[in-house]
C-alpha positions as CSV (number, residue, x, y, z in Angstrom):
1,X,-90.0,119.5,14.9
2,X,-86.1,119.3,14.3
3,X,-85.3,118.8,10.5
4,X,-84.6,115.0,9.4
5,X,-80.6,114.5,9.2
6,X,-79.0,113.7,5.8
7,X,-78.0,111.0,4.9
8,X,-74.0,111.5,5.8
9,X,-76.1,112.0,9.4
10,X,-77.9,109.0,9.4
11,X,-75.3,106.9,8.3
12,X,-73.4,104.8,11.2
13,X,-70.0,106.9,10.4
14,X,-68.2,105.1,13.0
15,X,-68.5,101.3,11.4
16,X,-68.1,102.8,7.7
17,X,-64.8,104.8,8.6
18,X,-63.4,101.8,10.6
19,X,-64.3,99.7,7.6
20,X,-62.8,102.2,5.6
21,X,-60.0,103.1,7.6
22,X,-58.8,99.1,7.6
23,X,-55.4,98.4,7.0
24,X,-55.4,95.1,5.0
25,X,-57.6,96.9,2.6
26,X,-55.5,99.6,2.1
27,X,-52.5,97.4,1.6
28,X,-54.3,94.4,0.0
29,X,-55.9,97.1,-2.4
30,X,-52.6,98.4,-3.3
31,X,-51.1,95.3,-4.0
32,X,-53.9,94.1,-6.2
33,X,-54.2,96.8,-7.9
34,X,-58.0,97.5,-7.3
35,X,-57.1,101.0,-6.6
36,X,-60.1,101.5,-4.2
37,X,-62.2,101.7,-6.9
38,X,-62.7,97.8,-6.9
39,X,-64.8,98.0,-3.6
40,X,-67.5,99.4,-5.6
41,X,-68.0,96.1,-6.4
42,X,-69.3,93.5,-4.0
43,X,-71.5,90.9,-5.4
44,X,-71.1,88.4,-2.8
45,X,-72.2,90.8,-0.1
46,X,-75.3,92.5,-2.4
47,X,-76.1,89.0,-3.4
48,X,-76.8,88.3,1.0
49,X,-78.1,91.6,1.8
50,X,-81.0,90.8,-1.4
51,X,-81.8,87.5,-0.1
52,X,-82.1,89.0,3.7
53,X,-84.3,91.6,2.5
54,X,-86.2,89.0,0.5
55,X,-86.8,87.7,3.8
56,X,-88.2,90.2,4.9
57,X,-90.9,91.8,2.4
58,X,-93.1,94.0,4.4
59,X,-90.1,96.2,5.8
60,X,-89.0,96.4,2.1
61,X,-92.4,97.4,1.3
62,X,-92.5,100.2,4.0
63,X,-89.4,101.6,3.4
64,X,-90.3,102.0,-0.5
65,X,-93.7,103.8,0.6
66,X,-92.4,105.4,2.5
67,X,-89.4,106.9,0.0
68,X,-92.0,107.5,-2.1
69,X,-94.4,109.6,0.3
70,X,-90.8,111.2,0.6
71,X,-90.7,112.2,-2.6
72,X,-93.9,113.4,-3.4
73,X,-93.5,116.1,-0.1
74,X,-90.4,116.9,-1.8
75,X,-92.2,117.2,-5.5
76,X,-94.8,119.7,-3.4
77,X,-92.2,121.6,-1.6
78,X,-93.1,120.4,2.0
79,X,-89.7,118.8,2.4
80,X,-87.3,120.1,5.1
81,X,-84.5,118.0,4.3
82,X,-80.9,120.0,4.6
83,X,-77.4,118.3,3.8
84,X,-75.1,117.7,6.6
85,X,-73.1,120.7,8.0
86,X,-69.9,120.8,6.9
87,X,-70.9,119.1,2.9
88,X,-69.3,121.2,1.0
89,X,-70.4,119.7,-2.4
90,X,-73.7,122.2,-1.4
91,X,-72.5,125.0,-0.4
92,X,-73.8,127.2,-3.8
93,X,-77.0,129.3,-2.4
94,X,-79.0,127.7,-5.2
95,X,-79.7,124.5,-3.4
96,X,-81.3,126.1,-1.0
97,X,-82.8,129.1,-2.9
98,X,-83.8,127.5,-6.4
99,X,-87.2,125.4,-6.1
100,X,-85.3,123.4,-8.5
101,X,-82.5,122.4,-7.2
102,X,-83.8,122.2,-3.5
103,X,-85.9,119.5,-4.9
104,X,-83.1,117.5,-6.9
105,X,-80.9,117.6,-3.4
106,X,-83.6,116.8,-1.4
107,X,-84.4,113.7,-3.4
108,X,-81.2,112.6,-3.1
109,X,-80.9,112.7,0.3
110,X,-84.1,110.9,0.6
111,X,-82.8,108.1,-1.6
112,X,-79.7,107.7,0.4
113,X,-81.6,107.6,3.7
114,X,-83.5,104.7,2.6
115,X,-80.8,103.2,1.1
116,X,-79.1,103.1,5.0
117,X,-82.6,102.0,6.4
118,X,-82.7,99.3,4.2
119,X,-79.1,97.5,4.9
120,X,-80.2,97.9,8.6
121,X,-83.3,96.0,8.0
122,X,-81.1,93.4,6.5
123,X,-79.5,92.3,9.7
124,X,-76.5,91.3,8.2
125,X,-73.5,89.9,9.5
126,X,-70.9,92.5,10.8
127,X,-68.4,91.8,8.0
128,X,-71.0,91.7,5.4
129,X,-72.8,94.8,6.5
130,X,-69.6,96.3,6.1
131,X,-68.8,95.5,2.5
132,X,-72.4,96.5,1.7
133,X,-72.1,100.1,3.2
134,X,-68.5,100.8,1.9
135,X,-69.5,100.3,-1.5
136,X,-73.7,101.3,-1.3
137,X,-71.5,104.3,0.0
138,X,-69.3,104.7,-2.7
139,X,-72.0,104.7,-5.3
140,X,-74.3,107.1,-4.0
141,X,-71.4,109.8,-3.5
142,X,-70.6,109.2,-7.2
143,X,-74.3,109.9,-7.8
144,X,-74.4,112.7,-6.2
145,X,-76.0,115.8,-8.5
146,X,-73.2,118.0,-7.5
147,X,-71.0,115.5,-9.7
148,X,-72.4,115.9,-13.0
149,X,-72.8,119.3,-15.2
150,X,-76.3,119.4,-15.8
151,X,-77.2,119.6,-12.4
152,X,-74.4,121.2,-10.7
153,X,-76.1,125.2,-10.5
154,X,-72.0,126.5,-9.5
155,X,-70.9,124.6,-12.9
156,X,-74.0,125.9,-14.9
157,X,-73.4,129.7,-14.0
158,X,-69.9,128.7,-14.8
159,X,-70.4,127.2,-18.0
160,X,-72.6,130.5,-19.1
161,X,-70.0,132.9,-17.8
162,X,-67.2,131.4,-20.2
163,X,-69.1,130.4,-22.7
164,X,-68.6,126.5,-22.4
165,X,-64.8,127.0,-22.1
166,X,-64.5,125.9,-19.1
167,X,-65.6,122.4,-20.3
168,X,-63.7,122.3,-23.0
169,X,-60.2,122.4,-21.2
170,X,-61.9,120.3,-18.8
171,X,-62.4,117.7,-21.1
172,X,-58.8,117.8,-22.4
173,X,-57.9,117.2,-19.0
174,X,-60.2,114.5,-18.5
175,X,-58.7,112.9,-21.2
176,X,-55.1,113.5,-20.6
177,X,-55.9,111.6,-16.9
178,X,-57.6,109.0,-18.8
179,X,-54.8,108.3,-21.0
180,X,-52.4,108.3,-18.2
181,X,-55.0,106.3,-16.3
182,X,-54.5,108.9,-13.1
183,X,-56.9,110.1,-10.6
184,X,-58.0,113.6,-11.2
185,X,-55.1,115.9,-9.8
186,X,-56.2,117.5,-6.7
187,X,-52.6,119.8,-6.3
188,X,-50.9,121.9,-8.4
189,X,-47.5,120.4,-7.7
190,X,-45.2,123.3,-9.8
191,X,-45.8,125.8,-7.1
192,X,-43.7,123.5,-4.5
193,X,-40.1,122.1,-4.1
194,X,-38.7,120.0,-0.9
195,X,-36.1,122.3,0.4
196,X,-37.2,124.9,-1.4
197,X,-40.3,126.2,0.6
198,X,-41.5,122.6,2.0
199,X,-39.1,121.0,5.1
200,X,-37.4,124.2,5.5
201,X,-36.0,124.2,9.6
202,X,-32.8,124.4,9.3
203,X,-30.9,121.2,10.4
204,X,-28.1,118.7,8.9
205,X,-28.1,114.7,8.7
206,X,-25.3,113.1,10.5
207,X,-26.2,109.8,10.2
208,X,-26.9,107.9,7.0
209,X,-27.4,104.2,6.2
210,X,-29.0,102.0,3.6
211,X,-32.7,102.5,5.7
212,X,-32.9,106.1,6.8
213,X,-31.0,109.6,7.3
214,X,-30.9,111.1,10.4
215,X,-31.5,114.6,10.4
216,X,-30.4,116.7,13.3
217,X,-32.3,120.5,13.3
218,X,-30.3,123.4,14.7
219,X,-31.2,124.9,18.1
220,X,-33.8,127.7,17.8
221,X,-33.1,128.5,21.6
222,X,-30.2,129.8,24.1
223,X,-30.7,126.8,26.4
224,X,-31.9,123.5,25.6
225,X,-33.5,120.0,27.5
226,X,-31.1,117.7,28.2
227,X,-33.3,114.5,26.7
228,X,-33.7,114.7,22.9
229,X,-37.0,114.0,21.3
230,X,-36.6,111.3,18.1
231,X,-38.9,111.6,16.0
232,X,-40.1,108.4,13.7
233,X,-42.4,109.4,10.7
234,X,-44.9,106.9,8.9
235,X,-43.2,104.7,6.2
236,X,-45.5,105.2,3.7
237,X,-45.7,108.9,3.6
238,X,-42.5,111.6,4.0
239,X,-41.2,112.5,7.2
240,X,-41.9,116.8,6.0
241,X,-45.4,116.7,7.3
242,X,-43.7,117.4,10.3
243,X,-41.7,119.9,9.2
244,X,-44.1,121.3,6.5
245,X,-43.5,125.2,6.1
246,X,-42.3,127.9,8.0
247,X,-45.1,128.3,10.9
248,X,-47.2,125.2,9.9
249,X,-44.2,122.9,11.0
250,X,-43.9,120.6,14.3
251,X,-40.4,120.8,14.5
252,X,-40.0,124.4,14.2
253,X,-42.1,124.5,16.8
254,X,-40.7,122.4,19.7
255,X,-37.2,123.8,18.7
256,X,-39.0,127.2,19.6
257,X,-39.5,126.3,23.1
258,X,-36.1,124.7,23.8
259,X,-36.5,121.3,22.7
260,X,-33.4,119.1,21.0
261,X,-34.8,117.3,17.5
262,X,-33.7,114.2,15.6
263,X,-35.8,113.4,12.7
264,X,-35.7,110.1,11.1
265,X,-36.3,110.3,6.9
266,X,-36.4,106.7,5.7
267,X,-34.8,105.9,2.1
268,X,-37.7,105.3,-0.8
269,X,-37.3,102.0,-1.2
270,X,-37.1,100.1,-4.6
271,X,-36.8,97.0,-5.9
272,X,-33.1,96.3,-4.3
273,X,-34.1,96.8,-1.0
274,X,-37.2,94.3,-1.3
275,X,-36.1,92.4,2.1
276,X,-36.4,95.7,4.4
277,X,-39.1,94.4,7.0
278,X,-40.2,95.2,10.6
279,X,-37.2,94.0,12.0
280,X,-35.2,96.2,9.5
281,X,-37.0,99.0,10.8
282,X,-37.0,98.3,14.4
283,X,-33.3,98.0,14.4
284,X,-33.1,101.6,12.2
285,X,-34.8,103.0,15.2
286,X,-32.5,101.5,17.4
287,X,-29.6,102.6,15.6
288,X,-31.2,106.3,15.0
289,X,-32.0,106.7,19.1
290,X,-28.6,105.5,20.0
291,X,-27.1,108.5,17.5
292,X,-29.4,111.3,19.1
293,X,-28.6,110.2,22.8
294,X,-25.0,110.0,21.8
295,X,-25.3,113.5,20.0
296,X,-26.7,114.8,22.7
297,X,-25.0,113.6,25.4
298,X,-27.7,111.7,27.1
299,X,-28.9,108.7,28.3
300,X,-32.3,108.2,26.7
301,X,-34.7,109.9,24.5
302,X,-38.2,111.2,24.0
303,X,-39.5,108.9,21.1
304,X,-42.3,110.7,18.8
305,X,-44.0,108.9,16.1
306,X,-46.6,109.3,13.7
307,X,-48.8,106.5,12.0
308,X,-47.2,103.7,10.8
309,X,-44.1,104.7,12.1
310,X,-45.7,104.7,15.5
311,X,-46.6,100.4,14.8
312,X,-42.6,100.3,14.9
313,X,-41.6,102.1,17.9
314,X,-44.4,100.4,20.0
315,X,-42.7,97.4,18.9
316,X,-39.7,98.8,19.5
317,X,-40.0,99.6,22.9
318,X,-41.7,95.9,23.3
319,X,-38.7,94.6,22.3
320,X,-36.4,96.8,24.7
321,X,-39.1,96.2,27.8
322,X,-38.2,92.7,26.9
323,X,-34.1,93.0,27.5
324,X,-34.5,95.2,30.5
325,X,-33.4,98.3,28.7
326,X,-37.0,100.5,29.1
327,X,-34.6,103.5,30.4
328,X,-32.9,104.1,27.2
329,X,-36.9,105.6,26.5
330,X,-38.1,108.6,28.6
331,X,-41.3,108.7,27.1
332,X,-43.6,107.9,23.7
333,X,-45.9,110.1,21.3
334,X,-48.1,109.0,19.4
335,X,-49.5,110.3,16.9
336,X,-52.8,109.4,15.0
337,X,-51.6,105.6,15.4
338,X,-53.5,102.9,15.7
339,X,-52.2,100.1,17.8
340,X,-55.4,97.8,18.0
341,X,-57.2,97.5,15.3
342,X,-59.4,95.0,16.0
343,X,-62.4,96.9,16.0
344,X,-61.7,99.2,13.0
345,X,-62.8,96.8,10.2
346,X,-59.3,95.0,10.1
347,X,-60.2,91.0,11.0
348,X,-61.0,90.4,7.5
349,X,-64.2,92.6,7.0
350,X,-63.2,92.6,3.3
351,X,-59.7,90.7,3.0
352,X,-59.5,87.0,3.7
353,X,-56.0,85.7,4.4
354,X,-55.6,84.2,0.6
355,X,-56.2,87.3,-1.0
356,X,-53.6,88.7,1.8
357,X,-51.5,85.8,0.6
358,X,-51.7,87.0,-3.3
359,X,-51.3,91.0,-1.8
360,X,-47.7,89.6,-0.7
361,X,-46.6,88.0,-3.4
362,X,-47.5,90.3,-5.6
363,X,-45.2,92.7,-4.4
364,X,-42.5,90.5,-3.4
365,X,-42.4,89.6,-7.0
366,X,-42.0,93.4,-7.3
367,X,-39.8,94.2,-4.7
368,X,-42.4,97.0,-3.2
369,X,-45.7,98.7,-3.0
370,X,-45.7,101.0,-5.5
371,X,-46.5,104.7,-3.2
372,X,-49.2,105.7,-6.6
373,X,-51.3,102.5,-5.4
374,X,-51.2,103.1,-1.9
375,X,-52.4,106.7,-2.6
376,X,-55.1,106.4,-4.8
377,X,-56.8,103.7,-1.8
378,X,-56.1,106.4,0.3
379,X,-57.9,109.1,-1.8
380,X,-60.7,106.2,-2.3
381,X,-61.3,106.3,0.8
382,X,-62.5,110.1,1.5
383,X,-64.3,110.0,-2.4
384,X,-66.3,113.3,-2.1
385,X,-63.3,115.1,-1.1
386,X,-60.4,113.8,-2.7
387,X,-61.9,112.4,-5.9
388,X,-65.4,113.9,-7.3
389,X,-64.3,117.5,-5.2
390,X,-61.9,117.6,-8.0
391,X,-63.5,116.0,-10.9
392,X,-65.9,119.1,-10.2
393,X,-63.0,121.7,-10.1
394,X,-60.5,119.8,-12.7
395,X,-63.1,118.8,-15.3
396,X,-66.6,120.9,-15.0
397,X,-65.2,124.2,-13.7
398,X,-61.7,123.6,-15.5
399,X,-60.1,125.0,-12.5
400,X,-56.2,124.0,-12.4
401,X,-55.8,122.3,-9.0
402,X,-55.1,124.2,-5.6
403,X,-51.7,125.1,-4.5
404,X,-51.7,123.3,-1.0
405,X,-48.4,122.4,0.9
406,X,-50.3,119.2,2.4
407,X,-51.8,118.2,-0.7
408,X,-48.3,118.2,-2.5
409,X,-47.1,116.2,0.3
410,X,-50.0,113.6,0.0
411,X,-49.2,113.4,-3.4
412,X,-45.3,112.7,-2.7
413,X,-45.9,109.1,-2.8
414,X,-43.1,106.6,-1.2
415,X,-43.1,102.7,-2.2
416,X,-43.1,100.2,0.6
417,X,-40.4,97.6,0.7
418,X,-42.0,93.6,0.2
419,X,-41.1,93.1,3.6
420,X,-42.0,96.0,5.6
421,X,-45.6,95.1,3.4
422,X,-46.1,91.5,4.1
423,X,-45.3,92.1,8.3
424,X,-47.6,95.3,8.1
425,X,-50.0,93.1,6.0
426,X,-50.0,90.0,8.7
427,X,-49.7,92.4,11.5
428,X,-53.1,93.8,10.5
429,X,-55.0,90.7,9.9
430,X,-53.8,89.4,12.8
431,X,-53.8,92.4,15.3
432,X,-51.3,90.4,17.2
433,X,-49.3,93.3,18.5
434,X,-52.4,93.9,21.3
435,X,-51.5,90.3,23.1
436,X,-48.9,89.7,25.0
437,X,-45.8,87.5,23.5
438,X,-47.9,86.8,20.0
439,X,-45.5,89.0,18.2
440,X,-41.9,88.9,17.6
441,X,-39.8,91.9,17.2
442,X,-35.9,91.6,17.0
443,X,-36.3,88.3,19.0
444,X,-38.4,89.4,21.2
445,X,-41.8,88.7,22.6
446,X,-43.3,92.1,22.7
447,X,-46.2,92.6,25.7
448,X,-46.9,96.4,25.3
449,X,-48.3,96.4,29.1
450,X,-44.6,96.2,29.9
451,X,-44.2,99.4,28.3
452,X,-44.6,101.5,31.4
453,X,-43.6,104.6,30.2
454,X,-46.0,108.4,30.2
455,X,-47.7,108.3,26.7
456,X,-49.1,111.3,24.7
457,X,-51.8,110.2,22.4
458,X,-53.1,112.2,19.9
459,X,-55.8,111.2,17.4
460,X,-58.4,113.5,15.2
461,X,-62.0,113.3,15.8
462,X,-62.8,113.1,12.1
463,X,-59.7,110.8,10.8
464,X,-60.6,108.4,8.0
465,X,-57.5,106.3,8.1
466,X,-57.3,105.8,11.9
467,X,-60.8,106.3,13.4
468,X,-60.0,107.7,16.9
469,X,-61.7,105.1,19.3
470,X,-59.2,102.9,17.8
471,X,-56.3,105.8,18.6
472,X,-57.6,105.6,21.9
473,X,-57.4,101.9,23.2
474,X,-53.8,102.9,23.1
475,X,-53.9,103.9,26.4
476,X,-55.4,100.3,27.4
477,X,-52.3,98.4,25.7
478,X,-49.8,100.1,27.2
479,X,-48.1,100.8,30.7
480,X,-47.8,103.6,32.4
481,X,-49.6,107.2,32.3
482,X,-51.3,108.3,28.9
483,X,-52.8,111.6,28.4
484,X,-55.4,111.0,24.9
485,X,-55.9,114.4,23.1
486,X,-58.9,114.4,20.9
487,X,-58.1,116.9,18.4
488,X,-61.3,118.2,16.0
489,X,-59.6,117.7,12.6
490,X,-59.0,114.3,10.7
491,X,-55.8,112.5,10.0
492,X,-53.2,115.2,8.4
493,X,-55.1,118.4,10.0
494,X,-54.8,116.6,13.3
495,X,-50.9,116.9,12.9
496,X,-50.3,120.5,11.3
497,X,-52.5,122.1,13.8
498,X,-50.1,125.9,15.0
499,X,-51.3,128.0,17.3
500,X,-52.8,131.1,16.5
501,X,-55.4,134.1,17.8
502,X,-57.6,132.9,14.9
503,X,-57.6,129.5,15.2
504,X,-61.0,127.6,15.6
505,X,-58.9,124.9,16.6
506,X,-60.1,122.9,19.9
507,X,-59.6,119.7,21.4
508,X,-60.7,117.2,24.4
509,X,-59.0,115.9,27.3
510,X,-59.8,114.1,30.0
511,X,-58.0,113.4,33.6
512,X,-58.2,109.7,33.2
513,X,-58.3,107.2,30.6
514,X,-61.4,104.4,31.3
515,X,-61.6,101.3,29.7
516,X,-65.0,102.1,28.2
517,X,-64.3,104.9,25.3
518,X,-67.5,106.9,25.7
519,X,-67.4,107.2,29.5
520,X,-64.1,109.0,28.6
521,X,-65.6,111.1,26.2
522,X,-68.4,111.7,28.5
523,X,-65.9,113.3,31.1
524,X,-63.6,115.1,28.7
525,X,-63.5,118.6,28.5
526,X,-63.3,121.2,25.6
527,X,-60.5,123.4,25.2
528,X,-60.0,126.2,22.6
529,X,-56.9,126.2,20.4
530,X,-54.0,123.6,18.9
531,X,-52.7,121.2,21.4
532,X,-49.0,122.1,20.8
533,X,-48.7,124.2,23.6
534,X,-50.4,121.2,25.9
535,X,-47.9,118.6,24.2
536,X,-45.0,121.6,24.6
537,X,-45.6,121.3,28.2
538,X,-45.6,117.7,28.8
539,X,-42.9,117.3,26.9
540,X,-40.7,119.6,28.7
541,X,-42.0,117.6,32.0
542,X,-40.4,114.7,30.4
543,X,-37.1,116.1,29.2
544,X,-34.7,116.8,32.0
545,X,-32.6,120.1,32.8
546,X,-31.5,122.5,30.2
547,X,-28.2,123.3,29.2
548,X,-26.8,126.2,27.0
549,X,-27.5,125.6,23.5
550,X,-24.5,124.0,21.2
551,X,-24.5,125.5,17.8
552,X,-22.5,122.9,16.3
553,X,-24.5,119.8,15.1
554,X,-23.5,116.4,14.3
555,X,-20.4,115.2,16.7
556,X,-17.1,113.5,16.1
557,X,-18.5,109.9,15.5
558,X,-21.6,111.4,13.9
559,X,-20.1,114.4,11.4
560,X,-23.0,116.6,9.5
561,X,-23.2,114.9,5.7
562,X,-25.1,117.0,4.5
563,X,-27.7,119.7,5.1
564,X,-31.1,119.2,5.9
565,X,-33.6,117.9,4.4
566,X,-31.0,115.6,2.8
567,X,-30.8,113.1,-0.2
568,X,-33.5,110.2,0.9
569,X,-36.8,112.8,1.1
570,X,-36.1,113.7,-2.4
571,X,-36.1,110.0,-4.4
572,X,-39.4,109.4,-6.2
């Protein structure tokens, strides 16, 4: 007989991350200023699921006998309960070696596997069965023993080694980040510096305007593609996740194998630039692609975008399918985007459209979204690894945070203008991108089945942001050939994925793209390694002829202002 699964097992994963993963909560959360930490909290949900389970007394009854037959095999040590693969909260041999400890995990487990059983048994509606496991969720992770000193065995042994020091300066960190009302930090942000040894390809802008800099990178090969690739970064994160470090960085990368870069790096918007919205952005892409082809000396461009970024250009290309002008685009890439997200928990699982409507004007009375808000939903909504993870390191083990380039960059927060937030905002509740003519971009009805241009999709298997079944109905919305890549990392680890001998990196791919999701993924096939060198490839398929390399950048319209990364990446 096979072990029972944990509760992270048992758990529908899929329905929790696309409630998760919604994007009116994350911007409605911001806004508000719950944080994340306000969907704990859901009476009006709790209050259904009781009276549903009232209803239903002898499954209550069973599932409570049958917890506690649970825990009295646990209590004799006939329990063969094991935490998911992967948990890294128990990773200390003593949960598995100390009679002790085995127990106290195994008990939790069992608590948290009826506590899954029993919202099943509710039968509740889809949006309240949502609310219920986000925060029922929430609350068990914070209970977790691995949380809390006296039953944590790597923070005991600690605690003995030093003597209790260790929870003395964690305590005067706890109360520094209490003071400061912060989230424990999870980077050690002194060991990095933009320019300095983040976003490091060398490169020059030579194109700035009130919305974005255009960076141009120099040519790391003798001959070059004719087509450029623009690339178009998300709004609410910096564009140097692309362009990380020195062999962890995209661009490096494709300039490697011949490939001519543009990267746009929007301004950090403030309070004076309130009105930017999707049309603002739309026409910086615009502007930024006619610069590149005009730089380069071609007619169109590879577009590549990442996240949000990747809303706009899909719009953006709506909007030129709509004029006739579909050629100026050789192909689109994107990345971990979700264009319909009608199944990911979006159509007002938790956000009705008047708390939307008091998410707007809250920041339009600001100007923005304050970039801090939008990252602590963000870190609210992976808790075990970027929250308790380092309330155990920071304030038990009185660790200083990890040095981590991606981390850092997480933590490099940019505000989102009023505009940009309130279209984002009624984009998501609305999900009126996926049908034809409902949404209007630069005048434009956009119909992305006009679109009928080669995709690349990329999404990661284990993404809480954008779950990937949602990446992948991409390929449904718009024209023309898509090849999905199904990489096994989640939303940030899907992006900064090199090759290397020792990578256990692998991802799927399949030969066609079916309507139905898990006949693709019954057809797709494993391969070993980063997809770069499969996106390399299609890319060059899609770039023209080369030319010798120019070593001059900018042009005599678009003179170099200054050197890459430029001024806009740096604004906090």
């Amino acid at each position: 007989m096979s072990p029972p699964t944990s509760s992270a097992e048992a758990r529908p994963r899929g329905a929790a991350a696309g409630a998760r993963a919604a994007l009116d909560v994350m911007l409605t959360d911001a806004a508000t200023d719950h944080g994340g930490a306000g969907r704990f909290l859901a009476p009006g949900a709790a209050a259904k699921m009781a009276g549903a389970l009232a209803r239903h007394p002898t499954r209550v009854a069973s599932r409570v006998g049958g917890l506690g037959a649970e825990l009295a095999r646990v209590t004799a040590g006939r329990c063969d309960r094991r935490p998911v693969k992967g948990d890294r909260r128990f990773t200390d041999p003593a949960w598995e070696g100390s009679w002790l400890f085995r127990r106290l995990l195994q008990a939790y487990l069992a608590i948290d596997d009826t506590a899954d059983a029993l919202i099943s048994d509710a039968q509740l509606d889809w949006r309240t069965e949502r609310q219920v496991r986000f925060a029922l969720g929430n609350v068990l992770d914070a209970l977790a023993p691995t949380n809390y000193a006296i039953s944590n065995p790597t923070v005991i042994k600690e605690t003995v080694d030093q003597g209790g020091a260790n929870l003395i300066r964690g305590s005067r960190r706890l109360l520094r980040d209490v003071a400061r009302g912060q989230l424990p930090a999870s980077v050690d942000t002194s060991k990095f510096e933009v320019g300095g040894n983040l976003a490091l390809t060398p490169g020059a802008v030579v194109l700035r305007t009130e919305l974005f800099e255009l960076i141009q990178y120099r040519p790391q090969a003798k001959r070059v593609y004719q087509t450029p690739l623009l690339i178009v970064p998300p709004t609410i994160n910096k564009y140097y996740i692309l362009d990380l470090a020195p062999r962890r960085s995209v661009v490096e990368h494709l300039l490697s194998h011949g490939h001519q870069v543009f990267m746009v790096s929007w301004r950090n918007p403030d309070e004076h630039q309130s009105d930017f919205d999707l049309d603002s952005y739309a026409e910086a892409v615009l502007e930024a692609r006619a610069a590149a082809t005009a730089i380069a000396g071609a007619q169109e461009v590879n577009l590549a975008a990442a996240c949000s970024g990747g809303l706009i250009t899909a719009g953006v290309l709506g909007h030129l399918a709509a004029e006739g002008r579909l050629g100026e685009v050789a192909s689109l890439t994107l990345l971990v985007c979700a264009l319909d997200n009608e199944q990911a928990g979006t159509t007002a699982a938790f956000t009705t459209r008047e708390v939307a409507a008091a998410a707007i004007a809250q920041s339009a009375r600001k100007g923005y979204l304050e970039g801090s808000a939008l990252a602590g939903v963000f870190a609210w909504l992976r808790p075990n690894d970027m929250i308790w993870n380092y309330v155990v390191n920071n304030y038990l083990l009185g660790k200083d945070p990890p040095a981590f380039d991606i981390l850092y960059w997480n933590q490099d927060a940019v505000r989102l203008a009023a505009g940009l937030h309130r279209d984002f905002l009624m984009l998501a509740l609305e999900n009126s991108i996926t049908r034809a003519n409902d949404l209007e971009i630069l005048g434009s009805g956009i119909d992305l089945a006009r679109v009928d241009l080669d995709s690349y999709i990329v999404a990661g298997s284990n993404d809480h942001i954008v779950p990937w079944r949602n990446a992948y109905r991409g390929t449904q919305l718009l024209g023309g050939e898509s090849r999905f890549i199904l990489s096994t990392s989640g939303h940030i680890q899907a992006l900064i994925n090199p090759p290397s001998p020792d990578s256990r990196s692998s991802y799927r791919v399949a030969a066609d793209n079916p309507a139905d999701v898990e006949t693709w993924l019954e057809h797709a096939v494993t391969k070993q390694g980063s997809w770069w060198p499969d996106y390399t490839e299609w890319l060059r398929k899609h770039s023209g002829q080369t030319r010798v390399a120019s070593q001059s950048l900018g042009s005599k319209v678009h003179k170099p202002i200054a050197d890459a990364p430029g001024s806009y990446v740096l604004a906090r």
